[in-house]
N, CA, C and O atoms as a DFTB+ gen file, in Angstrom:
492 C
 N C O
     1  1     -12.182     -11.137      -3.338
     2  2     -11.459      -9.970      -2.846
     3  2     -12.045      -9.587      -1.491
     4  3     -13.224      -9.749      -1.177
     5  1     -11.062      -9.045      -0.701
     6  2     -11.690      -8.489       0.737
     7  2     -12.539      -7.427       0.916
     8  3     -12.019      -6.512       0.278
     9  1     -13.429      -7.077       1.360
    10  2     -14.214      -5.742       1.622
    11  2     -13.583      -4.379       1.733
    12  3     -13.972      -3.246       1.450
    13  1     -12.227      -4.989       2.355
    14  2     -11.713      -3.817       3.108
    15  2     -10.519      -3.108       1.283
    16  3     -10.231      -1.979       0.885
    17  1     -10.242      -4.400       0.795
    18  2     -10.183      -4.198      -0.483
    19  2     -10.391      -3.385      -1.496
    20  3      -9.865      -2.386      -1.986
    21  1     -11.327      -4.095      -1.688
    22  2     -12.826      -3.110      -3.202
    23  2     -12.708      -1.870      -2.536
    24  3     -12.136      -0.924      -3.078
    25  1     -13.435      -1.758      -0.865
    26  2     -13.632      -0.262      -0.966
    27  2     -12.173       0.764      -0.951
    28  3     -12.242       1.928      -1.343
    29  1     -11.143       0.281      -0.550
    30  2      -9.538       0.977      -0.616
    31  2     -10.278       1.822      -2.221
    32  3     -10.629       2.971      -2.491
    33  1     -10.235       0.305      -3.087
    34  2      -9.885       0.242      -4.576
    35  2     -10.880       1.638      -4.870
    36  3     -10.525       2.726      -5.323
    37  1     -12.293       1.175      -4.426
    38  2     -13.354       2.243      -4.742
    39  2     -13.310       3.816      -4.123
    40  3     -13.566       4.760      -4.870
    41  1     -13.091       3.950      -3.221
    42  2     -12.572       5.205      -2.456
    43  2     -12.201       5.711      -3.080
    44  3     -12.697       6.746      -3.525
    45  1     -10.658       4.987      -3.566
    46  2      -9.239       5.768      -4.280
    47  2      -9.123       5.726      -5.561
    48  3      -8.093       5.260      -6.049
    49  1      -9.873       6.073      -6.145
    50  2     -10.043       5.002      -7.665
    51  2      -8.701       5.601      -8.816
    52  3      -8.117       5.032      -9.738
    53  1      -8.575       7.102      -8.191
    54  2      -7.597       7.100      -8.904
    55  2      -6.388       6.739      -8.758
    56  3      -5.581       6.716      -9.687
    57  1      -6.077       6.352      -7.331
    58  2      -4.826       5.672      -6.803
    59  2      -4.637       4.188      -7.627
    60  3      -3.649       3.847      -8.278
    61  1      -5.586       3.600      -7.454
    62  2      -5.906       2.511      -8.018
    63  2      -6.059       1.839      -9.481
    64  3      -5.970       0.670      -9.857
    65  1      -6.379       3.308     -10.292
    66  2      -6.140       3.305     -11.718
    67  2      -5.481       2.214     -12.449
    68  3      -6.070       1.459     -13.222
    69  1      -4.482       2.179     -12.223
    70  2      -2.949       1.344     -12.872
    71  2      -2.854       0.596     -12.182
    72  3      -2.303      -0.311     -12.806
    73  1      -3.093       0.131     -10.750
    74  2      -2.738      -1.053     -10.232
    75  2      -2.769      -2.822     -10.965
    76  3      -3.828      -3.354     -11.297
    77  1      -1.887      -3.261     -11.053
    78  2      -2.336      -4.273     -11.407
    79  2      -2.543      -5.466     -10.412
    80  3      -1.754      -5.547      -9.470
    81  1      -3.603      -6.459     -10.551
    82  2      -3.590      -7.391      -9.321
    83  2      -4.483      -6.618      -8.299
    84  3      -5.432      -7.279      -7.878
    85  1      -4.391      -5.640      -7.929
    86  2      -5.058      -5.404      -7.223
    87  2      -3.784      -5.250      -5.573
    88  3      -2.553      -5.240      -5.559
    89  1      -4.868      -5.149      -4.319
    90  2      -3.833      -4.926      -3.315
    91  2      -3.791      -7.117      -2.913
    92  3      -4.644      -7.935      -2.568
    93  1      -2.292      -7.177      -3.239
    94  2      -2.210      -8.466      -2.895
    95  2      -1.340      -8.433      -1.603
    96  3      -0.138      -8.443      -1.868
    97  1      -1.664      -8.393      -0.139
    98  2      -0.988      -8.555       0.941
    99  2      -2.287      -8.938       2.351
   100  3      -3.410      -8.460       2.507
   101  1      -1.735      -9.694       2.957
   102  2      -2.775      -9.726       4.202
   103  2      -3.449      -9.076       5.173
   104  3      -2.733      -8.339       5.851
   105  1      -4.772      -9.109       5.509
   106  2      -5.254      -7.986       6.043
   107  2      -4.793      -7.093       7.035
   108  3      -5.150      -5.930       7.222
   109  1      -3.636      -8.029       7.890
   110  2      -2.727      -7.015       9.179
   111  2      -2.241      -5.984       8.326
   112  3      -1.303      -5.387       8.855
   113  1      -2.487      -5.640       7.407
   114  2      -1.850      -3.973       6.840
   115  2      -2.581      -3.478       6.073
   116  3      -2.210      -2.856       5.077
   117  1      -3.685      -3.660       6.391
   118  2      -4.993      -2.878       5.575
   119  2      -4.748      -1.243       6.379
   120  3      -4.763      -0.185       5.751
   121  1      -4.581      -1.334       7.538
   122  2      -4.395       0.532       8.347
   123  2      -3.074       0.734       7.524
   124  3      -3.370       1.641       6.746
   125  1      -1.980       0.429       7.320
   126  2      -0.955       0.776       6.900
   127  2      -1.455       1.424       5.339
   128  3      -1.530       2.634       5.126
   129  1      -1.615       0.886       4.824
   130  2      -2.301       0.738       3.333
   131  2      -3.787       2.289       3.290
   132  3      -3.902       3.246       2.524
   133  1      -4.499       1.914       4.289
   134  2      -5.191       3.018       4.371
   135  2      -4.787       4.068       4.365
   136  3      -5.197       4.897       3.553
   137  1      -3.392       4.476       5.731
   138  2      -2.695       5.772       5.447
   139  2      -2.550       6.176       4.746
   140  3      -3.019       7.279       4.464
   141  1      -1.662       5.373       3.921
   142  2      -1.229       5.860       2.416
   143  2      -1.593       6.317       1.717
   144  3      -1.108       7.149       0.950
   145  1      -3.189       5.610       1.852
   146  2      -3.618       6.571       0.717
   147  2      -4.259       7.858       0.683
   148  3      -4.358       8.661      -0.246
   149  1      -4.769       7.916       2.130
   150  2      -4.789       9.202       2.459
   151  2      -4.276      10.022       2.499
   152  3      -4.891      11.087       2.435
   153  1      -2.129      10.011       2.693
   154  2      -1.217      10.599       2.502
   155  2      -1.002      11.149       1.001
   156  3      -0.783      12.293       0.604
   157  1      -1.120      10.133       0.422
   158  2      -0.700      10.420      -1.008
   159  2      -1.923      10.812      -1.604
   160  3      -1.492      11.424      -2.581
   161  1      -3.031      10.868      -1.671
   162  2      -4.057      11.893      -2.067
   163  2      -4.158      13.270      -1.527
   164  3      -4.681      14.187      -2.159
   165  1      -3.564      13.412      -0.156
   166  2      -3.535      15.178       0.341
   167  2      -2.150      15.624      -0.728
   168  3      -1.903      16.814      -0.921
   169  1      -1.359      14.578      -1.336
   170  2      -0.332      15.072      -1.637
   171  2      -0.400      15.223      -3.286
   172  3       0.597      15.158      -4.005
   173  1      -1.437      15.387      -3.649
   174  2      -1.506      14.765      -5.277
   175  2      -1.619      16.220      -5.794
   176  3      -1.815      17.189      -5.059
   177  1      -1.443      16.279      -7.430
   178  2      -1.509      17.378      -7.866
   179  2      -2.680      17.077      -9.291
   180  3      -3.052      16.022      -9.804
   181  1      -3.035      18.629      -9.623
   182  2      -2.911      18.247     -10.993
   183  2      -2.829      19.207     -11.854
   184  3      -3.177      20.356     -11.583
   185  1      -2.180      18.709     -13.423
   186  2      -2.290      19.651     -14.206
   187  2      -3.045      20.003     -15.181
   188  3      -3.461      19.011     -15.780
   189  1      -3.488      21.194     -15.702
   190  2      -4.322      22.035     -16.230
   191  2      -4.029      22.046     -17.857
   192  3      -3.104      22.761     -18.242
   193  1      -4.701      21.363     -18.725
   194  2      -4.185      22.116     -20.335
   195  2      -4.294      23.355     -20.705
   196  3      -4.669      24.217     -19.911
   197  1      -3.825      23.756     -22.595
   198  2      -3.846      25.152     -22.276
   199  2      -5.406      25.687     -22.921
   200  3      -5.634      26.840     -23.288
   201  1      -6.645      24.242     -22.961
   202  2      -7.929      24.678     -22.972
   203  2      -8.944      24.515     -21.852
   204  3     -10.103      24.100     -21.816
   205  1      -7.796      25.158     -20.639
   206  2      -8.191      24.315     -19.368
   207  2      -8.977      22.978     -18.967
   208  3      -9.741      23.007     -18.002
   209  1      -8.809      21.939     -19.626
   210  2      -9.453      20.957     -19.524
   211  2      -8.268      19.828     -18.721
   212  3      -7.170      19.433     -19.113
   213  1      -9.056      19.532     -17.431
   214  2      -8.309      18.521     -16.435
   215  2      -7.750      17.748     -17.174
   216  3      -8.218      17.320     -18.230
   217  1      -6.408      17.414     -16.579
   218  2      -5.904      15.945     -16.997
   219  2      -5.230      15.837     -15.869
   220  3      -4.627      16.780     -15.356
   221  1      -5.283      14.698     -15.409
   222  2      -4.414      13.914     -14.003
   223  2      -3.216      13.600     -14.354
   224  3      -2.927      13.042     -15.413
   225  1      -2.440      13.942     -13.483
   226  2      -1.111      13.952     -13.328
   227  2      -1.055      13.238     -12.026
   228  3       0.095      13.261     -11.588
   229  1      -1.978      12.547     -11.170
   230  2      -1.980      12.408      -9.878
   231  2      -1.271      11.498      -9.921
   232  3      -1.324      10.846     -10.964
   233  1      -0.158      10.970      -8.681
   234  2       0.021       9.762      -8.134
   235  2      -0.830       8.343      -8.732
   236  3      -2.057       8.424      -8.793
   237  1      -0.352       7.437      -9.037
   238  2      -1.610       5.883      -8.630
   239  2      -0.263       4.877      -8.446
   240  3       0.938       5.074      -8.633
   241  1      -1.119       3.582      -7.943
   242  2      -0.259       2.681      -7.442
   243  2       0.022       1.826      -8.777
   244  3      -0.731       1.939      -9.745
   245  1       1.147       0.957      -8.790
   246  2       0.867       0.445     -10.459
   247  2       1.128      -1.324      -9.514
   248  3       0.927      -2.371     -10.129
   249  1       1.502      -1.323      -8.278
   250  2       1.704      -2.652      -7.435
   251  2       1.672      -2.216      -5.777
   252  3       2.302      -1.358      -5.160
   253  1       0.545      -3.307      -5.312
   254  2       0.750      -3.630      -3.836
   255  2       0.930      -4.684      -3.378
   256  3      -0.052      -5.340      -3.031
   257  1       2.560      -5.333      -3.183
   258  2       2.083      -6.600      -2.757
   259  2       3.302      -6.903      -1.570
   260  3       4.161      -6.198      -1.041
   261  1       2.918      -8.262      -1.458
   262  2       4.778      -8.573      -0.131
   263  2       5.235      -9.137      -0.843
   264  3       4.774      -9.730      -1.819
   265  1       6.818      -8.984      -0.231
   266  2       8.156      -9.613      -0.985
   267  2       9.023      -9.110      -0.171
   268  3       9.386      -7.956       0.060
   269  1       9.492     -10.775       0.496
   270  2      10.145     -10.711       1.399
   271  2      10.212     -10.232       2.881
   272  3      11.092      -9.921       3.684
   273  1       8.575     -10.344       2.848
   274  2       8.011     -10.435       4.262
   275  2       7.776      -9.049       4.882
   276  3       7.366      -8.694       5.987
   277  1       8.212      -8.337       3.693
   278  2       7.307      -6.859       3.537
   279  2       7.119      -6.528       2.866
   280  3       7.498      -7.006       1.796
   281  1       6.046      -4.952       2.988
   282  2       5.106      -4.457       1.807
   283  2       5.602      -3.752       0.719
   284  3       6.122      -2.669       0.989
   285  1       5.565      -4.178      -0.716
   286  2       5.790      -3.146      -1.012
   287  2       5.004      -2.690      -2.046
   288  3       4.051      -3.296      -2.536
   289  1       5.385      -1.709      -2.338
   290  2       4.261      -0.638      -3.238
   291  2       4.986      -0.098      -4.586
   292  3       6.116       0.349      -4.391
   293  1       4.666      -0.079      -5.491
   294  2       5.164       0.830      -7.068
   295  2       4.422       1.724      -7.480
   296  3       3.214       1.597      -7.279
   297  1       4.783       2.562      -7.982
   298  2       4.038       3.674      -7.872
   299  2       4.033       4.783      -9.330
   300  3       5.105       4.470      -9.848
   301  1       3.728       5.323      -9.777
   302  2       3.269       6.177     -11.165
   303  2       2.854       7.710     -10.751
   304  3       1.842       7.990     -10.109
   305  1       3.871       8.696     -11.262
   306  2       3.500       9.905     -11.283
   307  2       3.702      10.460      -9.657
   308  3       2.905      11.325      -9.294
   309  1       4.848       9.942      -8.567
   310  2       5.072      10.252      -7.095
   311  2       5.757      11.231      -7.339
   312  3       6.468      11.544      -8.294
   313  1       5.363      11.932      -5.938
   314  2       6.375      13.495      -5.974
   315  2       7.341      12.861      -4.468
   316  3       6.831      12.286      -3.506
   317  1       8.641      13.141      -4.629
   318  2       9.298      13.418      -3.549
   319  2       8.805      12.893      -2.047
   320  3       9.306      12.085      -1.265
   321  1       7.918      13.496      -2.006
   322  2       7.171      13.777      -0.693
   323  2       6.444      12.348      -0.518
   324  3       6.468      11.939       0.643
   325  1       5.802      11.514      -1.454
   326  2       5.144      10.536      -1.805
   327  2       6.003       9.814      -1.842
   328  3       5.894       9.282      -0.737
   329  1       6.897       9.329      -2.347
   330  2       7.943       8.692      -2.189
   331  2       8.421       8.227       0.110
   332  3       8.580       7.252       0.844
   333  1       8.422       9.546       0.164
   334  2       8.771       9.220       1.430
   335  2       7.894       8.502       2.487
   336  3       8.155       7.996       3.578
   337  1       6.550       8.670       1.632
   338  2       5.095       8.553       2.244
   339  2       5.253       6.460       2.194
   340  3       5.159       5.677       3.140
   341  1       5.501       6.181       0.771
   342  2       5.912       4.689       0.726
   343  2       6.717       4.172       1.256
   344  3       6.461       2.988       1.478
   345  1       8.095       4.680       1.763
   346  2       9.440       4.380       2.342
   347  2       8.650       4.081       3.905
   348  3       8.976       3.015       4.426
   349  1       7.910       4.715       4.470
   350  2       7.287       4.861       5.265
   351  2       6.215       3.474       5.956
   352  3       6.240       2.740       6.943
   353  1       5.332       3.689       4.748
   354  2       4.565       2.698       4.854
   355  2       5.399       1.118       4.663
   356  3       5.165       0.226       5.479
   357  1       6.060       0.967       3.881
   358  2       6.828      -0.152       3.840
   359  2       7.692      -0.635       4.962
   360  3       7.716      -1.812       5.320
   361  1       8.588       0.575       5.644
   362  2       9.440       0.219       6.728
   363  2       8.395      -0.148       8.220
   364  3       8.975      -0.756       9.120
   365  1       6.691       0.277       8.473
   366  2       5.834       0.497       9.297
   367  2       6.039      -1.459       8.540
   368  3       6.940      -2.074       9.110
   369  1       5.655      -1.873       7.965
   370  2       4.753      -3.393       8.004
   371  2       6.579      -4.317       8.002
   372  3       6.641      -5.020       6.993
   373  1       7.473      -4.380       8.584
   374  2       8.264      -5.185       8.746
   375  2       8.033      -4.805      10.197
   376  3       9.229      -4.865      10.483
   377  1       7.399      -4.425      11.469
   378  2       6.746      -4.463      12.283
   379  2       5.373      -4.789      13.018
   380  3       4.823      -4.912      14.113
   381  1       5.208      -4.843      11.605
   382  2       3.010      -5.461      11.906
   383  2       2.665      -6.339      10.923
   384  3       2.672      -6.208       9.698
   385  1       2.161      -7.858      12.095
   386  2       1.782      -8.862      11.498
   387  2       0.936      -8.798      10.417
   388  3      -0.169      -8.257      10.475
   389  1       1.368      -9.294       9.479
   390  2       0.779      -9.124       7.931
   391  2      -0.939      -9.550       8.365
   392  3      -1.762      -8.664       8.140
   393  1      -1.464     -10.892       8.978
   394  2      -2.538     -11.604       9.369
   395  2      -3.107     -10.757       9.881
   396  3      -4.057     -10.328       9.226
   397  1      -2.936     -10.319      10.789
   398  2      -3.718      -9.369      12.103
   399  2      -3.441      -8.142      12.483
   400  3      -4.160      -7.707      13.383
   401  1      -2.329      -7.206      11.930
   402  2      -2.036      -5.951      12.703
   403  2      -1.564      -5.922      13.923
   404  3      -1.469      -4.758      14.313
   405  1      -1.165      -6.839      14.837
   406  2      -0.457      -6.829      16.128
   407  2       0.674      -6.199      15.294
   408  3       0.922      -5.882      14.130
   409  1       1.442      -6.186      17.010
   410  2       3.311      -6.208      16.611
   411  2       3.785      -7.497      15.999
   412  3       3.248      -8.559      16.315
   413  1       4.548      -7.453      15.332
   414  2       5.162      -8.648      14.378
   415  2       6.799      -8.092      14.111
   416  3       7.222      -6.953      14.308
   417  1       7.602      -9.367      13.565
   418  2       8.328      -9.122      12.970
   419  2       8.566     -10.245      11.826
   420  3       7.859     -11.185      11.464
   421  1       9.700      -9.832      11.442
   422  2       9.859     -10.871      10.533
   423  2      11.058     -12.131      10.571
   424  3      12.272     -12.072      10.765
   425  1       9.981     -13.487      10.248
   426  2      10.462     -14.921      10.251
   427  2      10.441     -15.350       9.130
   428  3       9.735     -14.917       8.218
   429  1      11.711     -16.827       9.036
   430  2      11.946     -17.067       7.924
   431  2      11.623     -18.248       8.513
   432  3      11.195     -18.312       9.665
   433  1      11.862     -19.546       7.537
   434  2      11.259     -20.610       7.662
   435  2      10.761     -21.290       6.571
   436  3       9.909     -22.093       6.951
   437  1      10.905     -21.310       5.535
   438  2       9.899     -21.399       4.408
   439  2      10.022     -20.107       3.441
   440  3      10.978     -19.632       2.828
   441  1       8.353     -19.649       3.583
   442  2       8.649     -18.060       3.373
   443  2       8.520     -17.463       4.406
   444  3       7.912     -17.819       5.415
   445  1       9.461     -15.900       4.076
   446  2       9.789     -15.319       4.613
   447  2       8.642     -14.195       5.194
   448  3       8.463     -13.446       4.233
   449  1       7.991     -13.844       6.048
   450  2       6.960     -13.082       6.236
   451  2       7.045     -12.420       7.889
   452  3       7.840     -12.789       8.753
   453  1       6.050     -11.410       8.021
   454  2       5.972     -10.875       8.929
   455  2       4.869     -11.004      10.007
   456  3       3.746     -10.498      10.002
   457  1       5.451     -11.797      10.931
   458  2       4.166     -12.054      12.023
   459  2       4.422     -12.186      13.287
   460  3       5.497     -12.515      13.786
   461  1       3.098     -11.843      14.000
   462  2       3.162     -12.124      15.110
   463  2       3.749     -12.776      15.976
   464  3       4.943     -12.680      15.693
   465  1       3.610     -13.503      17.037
   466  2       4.022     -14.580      17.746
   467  2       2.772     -15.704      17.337
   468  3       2.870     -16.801      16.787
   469  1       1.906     -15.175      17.697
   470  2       0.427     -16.129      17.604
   471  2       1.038     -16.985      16.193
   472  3       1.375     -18.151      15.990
   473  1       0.965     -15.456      15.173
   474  2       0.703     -16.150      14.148
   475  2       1.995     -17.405      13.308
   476  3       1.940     -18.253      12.417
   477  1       3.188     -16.785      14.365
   478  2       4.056     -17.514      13.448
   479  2       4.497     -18.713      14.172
   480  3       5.604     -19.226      14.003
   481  1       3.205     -19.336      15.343
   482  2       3.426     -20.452      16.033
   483  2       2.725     -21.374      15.130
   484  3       3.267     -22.421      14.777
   485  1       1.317     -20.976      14.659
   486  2       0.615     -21.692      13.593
   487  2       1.322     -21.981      12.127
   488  3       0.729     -22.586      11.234
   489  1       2.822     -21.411      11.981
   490  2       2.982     -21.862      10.617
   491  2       3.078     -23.300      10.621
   492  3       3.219     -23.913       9.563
């Protein structure tokens, strides 16, 4: 697993809860991926029993991966607002090379993915 990975995973642990697989996409959208979760943790809630004892209701991811040469994300317990936060992040990486984070778009060829120029001379 990548560094940049584990610590997403470890940071966010409750985002991460339910994920299964883990974040499966290339490092050009590790910042994309970071937002998010920063977005969707300012946006999280939770609710209270009636012996006030926490229980999470928060947001977590239940999938991060590509398909179809962009990102996408599934998600458990999103409000509205979170929702838009993914629409977001997903429509941002059909612009940034999955490999590297440059500008990218998306080429077909094989599979279908999102890259650079650099990168989609090396396929």
């Amino acid at each position: 697993m990548n560094d940049w990975k584990k610590e997403l995973e470890t940071e966010y642990t409750d985002l991460f809860r339910y994920c299964r697989g883990g974040i499966s996409v290339g490092d050009g959208w590790r910042h994309i991926i970071k937002g998010l979760c920063v977005m969707m943790t300012e946006d999280s809630h939770v609710v209270r029993s009636s012996a006030d004892e926490e229980i999470s209701d928060t947001v977590s991811f239940t999938q991060i991966k590509e398909k179809f040469g962009t990102l996408r994300i599934y998600t458990l317990n999103a409000s509205e607002a979170q929702h838009s936060f993914v629409s977001f992040a997903e429509e941002m990486s059909r612009h940034v090379c999955e490999e590297c984070g440059k500008p990218g778009k998306i080429r077909s060829g094989g599979w279908i993915r999102t890259l650079c120029d650099e990168h989609a001379s090396q396929k």
